[in-house]
Each structure stands twice: as structure tokens, then as C-alpha cells.
N, C-alpha and C positions, 0 to 999 in steps of 0.2 A: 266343689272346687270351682271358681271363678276362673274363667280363659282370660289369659292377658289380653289377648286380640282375640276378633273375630271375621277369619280370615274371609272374602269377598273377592270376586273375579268380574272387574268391572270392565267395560268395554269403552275405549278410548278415543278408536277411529274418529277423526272428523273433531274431536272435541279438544279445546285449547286446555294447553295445562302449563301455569307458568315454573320456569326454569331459573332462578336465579345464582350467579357465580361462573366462575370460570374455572380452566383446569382441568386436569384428568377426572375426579371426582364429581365436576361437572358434564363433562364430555360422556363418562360412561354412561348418566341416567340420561343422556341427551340422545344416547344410540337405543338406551331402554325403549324412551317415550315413540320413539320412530319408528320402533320396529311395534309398537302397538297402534300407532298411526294415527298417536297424536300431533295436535298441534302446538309444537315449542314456543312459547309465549315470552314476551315480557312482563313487569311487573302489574300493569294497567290493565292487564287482562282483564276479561271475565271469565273466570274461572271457577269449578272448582274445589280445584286443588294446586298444590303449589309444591316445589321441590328446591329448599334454599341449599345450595352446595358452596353459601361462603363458607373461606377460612378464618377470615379474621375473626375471634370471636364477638365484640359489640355490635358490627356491622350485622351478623347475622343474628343476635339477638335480636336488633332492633327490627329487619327487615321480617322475622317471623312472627312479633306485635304487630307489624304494620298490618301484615296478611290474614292473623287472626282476627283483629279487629276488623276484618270485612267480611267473617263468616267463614275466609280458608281454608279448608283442612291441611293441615301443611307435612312435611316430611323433612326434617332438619339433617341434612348427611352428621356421620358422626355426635351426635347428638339427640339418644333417644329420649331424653327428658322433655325437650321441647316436641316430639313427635305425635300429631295425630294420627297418623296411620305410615305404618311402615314397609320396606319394599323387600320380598321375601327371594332366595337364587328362585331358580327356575329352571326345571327340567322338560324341555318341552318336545312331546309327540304330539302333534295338533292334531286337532282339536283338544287332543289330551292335554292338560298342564296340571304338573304336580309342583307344588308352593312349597319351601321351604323358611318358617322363620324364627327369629328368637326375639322377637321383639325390639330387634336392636340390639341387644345384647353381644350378641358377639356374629359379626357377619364371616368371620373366617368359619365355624361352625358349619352353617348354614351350607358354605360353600364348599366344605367336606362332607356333608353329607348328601350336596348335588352332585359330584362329581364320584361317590360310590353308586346311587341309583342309577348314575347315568350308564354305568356298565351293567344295570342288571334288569333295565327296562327295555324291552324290544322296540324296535323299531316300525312293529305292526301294529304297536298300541293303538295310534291312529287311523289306520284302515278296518280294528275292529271297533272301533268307536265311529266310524261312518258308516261299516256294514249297520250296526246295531241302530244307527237313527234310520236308515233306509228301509230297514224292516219293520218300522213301528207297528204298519200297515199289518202287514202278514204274522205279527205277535201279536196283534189284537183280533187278527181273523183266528186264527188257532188258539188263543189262549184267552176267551171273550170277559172273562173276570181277573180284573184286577189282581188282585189277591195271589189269582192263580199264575195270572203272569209274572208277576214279580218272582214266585217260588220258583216255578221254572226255569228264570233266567237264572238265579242265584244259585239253581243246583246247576248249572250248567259251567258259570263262572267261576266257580270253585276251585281249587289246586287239584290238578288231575281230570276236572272238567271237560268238557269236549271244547268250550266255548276259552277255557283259561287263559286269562291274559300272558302270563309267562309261554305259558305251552307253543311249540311247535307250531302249529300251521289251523288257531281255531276257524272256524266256516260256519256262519251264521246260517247260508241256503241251505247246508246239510245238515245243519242239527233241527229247521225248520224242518225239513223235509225227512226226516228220520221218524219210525213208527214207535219209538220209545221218546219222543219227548216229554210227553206226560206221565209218564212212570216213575216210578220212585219215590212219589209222594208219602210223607209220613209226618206226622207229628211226634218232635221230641217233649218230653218235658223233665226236666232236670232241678232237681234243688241242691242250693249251693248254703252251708254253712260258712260265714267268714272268722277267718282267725282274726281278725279285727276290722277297724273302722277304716283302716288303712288304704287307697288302693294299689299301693308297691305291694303289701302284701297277698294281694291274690294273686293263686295259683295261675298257670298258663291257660290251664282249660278251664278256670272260672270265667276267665278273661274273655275267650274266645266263646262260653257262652252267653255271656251278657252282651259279647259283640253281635251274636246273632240272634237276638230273643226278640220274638215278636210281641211278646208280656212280659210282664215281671211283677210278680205278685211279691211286695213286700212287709217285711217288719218293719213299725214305724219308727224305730230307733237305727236304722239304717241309713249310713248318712250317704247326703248328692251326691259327694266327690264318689261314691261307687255305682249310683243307680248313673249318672254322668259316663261311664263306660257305656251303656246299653244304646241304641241306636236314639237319635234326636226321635222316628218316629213311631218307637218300641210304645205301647201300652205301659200304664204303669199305674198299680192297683197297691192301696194299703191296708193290710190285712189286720182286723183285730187282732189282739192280744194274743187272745185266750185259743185263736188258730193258729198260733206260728210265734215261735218264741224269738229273742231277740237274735238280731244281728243274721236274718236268715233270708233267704229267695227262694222261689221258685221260678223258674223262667221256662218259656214254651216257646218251642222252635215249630214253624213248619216250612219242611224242605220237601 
């Protein structure tokens, strides 16, 4: 399965990004680009990227040729046919930012389904997203392999975790300093038979293991749009035939 977009979190500050249009639908990406601390441009900029918020339709036609023709990437309000890249709500714990988008498609969407997370993501998200850079130090003195550190963190991160995002009150110096953090180590390995090529059709917990699989050993008739669940940096192995009949996985966890 092909992503429509391929969502990127680019940093702004300092950098001119031109704004064309007036109006409230210009005014709103005007307070966007500011509060990322760019610089509101006109058309002559060097930029680049660009954000045409006319209404008239020709005028913003033409002005979004003008812009591609100099290499632009442009963003046409209302207008995702002309869009290179589009501007997703935004739910923001800083350093945390969770992107919501549809391509253009429908920004009311987006914006309902920013304003449900927004009641259901804490407020600490951000202070455990600084604990956790500040510790880089003290997770690579305790956890000296890779591998191992990542598992750690992730059983730690888990729902019900000690470290869990939603949870109550997680604490990076205590779960450091805790004499079980290395414990629990295990390797799963789990094979998954699919009812089809589908990926609406898998089960919850298929889902949930190819979300977490470190391999995935597959049938070559298996198609992307389901090995595409599994993590961008999951292993992914194609098994002969005659090992593993079609439409099948196995997938290996270590937690």
C-alpha cells in the first residue's frame, strides 16, 4: 500500500517561507508559520516552500505555476489538487507533536480527531520526552548494547509500564535506578495465518504483532500493504515455498 504523504517534521525557525493572500485563511497559517518561527515572506522570497491562501480561483492558480516554476513546494489552502505538501491539526506537547492528516481531504476530520486526543494525552508527555533525552547518558551506561536498550525502553513504555505515556506519574531516575530493569527479557515468536491479503482484515492481535516484531519471516505471496504494518525497522525475511505455505508469518518479538 502506497502512503499518500510522507509525513516530515521540519524545522522552521529563522527560515523565510512565503505566505501569499489575505483573510482569515490567510491570517490562521500566518499565526501557524510564527509560532514555528518562521519568516512570513512575500512572493520574491527565497524560499522553500510557499503557502498560497488566495481565494480567487485564477489568481491562485496562476500564482502557484509562478512558484512551482521556481522549484516551490507549495501548499494551496483549500485546494489539495495543486498541493505539494500539506498542513496536518496539531496536537502539541513539546517537544512532543502528534500530526494529524488527510491529505487535504477533509480538514474538519483532522480537526476532530485533534481535539479527541487532545483530552486524552497528558500534559507530561513533554517532560517525559525531556526526561528521556537527558538520560541518553545513563541508558547507554546501563544498557551498553543497543538492541538491549531499545527492548528495555519499550518494555518499559508499554501500557501499564512503569515509564507509560498515559500512566500516572512515569519517572525515568527511578525506573533507571530500579534493580529489575533488566528483567523480563524474553523472546516471542508468534506465527500469524492471514484470512486474506487484506490489511482491514487482520485480527487485533495480528496487528499488534507485526506492530511489534523485530522479524518477519514471510510467504512470498504475502503482499506490502500487510508486511507495511510491521515497524519501517523490523527485519524482513522471504521464505521458500516449500517452508511456509502461502499467505503466512512468523514474526519475532524481543521484549
Amino acid at each position: 500500500m502506497t502512503l499518500h504523504s510522507l509525513p516530515l517534521f521540519m524545522r522552521l525557525a529563522g527560515r523565510a517561507v512565503i505566505l501569499l493572500g489575505e483573510g482569515e485563511p490567510a491570517d490562521a497559517k500566518r499565526r501557524l508559520l510564527e509560532r514555528a518561527g518562521a519568516i512570513v515572506s512575500g512572493e520574491d522570497a527565497a524560499a522553500a516552500l510557499a503557502i498560497v491562501a488566495i481565494e480567487e480561483e485564477g489568481e491562485a492558480v496562476a500564482a502557484v505555476a509562478r512558484l512551482k516554476a521556481r522549484g516551490v513546494l507549495v501548499n494551496a489552502v483549500d485546494r489539495p489538487a495543486l498541493c505539494d505538501f500539506t498542513l496536518p491539526a496539531i496536537v502539541d506537547r513539546a517537544p512532543v507533536l502528534v500530526a494529524i492528516g488527510t491529505g487535504g481531504v477533509s480538514a474538519g476530520l483532522a480537526a476532530a480527531l485533534r481535539q479527541r486526543l487532545e483530552t486524552q494525552l497528558p500534559a507530561t508527555l513533554g517532560r517525559l520526552a525531556d526526561a528521556l533525552f537527558a538520560a541518553r547518558g545513563a541508558m547507554r551506561e546501563r544498557f551498553p548494547d543497543g538492541a538491549e536498550r531499545r527492548r528495555a525502553l519499550g518494555r518499559a513504555l508499554v501500557q501499564g509500564g512503569v515509564l507509560d505515556p498515559l500512566g500516572p506519574s512515569p519517572d525515568v531516575d527511578s525506573w533507571l535506578g530500579a534493580e529489575d530493569a533488566r528483567s523480563g527479557a524474553t523472546v516471542e515468536v508468534e506465527r500469524i495465518v492471514l484470512a486474506s491479503g487484506d490489511p482491514d482484515d487482520l485480527t487485533l492481535r495480528q496487528a499488534r504483532l507485526l506492530a511489534n516484531a523485530d522479524r518477519v519471516v514471510h510467504a512470498a505471496d504475502v503482499p506490502r500493504a500487510i508486511l507495511d504494518r510491521a515497524r519501517a525497522d523490523a527485519a524482513r525475511l522471504t521464505a521458500l515455498r516449500q517452508d511456509m505455505p502461502g499467505l503466512t508469518l512468523v514474526v519475532t518479538i524481543a521484549r
